[in-house]
C-alpha positions in Angstrom: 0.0 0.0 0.0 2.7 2.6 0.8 4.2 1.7 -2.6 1.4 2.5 -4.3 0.5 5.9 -2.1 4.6 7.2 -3.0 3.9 6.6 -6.5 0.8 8.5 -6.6 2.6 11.2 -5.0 5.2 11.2 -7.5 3.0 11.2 -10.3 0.8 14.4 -8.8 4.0 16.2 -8.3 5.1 15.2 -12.1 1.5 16.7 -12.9 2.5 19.6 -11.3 5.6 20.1 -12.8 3.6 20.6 -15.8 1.2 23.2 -14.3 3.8 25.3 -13.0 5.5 26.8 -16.1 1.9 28.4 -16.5 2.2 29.8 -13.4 6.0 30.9 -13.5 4.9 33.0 -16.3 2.9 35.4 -13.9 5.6 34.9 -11.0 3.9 32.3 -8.8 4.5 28.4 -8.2 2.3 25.9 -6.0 3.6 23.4 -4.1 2.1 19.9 -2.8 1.2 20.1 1.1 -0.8 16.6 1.5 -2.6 14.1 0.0 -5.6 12.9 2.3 -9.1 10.7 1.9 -9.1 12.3 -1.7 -8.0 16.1 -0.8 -5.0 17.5 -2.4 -3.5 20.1 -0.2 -1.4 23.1 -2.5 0.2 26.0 -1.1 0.3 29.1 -3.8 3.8 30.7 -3.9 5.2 33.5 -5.6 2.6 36.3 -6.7 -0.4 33.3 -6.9 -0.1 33.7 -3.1 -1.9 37.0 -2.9 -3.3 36.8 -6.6 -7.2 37.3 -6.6 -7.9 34.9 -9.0 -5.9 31.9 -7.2 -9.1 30.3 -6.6 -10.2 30.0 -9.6 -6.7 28.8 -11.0 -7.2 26.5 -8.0 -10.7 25.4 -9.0 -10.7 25.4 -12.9 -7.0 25.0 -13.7 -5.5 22.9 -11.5 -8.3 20.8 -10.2 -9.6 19.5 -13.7 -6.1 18.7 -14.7 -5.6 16.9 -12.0 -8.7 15.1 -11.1 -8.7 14.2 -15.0 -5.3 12.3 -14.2 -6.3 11.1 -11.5 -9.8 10.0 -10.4 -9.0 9.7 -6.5 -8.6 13.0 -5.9 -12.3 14.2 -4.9 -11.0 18.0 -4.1 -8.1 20.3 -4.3 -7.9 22.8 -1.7 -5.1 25.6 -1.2 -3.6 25.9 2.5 
């Protein structure tokens, strides 16, 4: 079980790899926090930290990309 849970981890953090050049182009990164009972935790960095349209990079960008890849993760929630 742990095997699988560390790959999953590594695969959401090789989909975010391809989110963030996006978000480098307007100064910002996100990084993983935690992966729990189908949460993703992200912490905005950069100029997405104070951005006020985070959220709905959060909600429309990142969260469809990522549930598409991956259909255990019910939410993604910035921290």
């Amino acid at each position: 079980m742990a095997v699988v849970v560390k790959f999953m981890l590594q695969e959401i953090e090789q989909a975010l790899n391809e989110i963030r050049p996006a978000l480098a182009m307007h100064a910002g990164d996100v990084e993983f926090v935690s992966f729990e009972n189908g949460i993703l935790s992200l912490r905005f960095l950069g100029l997405c930290s104070s951005c006020p349209l985070s959220q709905m990079t959060l909600k429309m960008g990142i969260e469809v990309h990522l549930q598409q890849r991956f259909p255990d993760i019910k939410k993604v929630e910035a921290v």
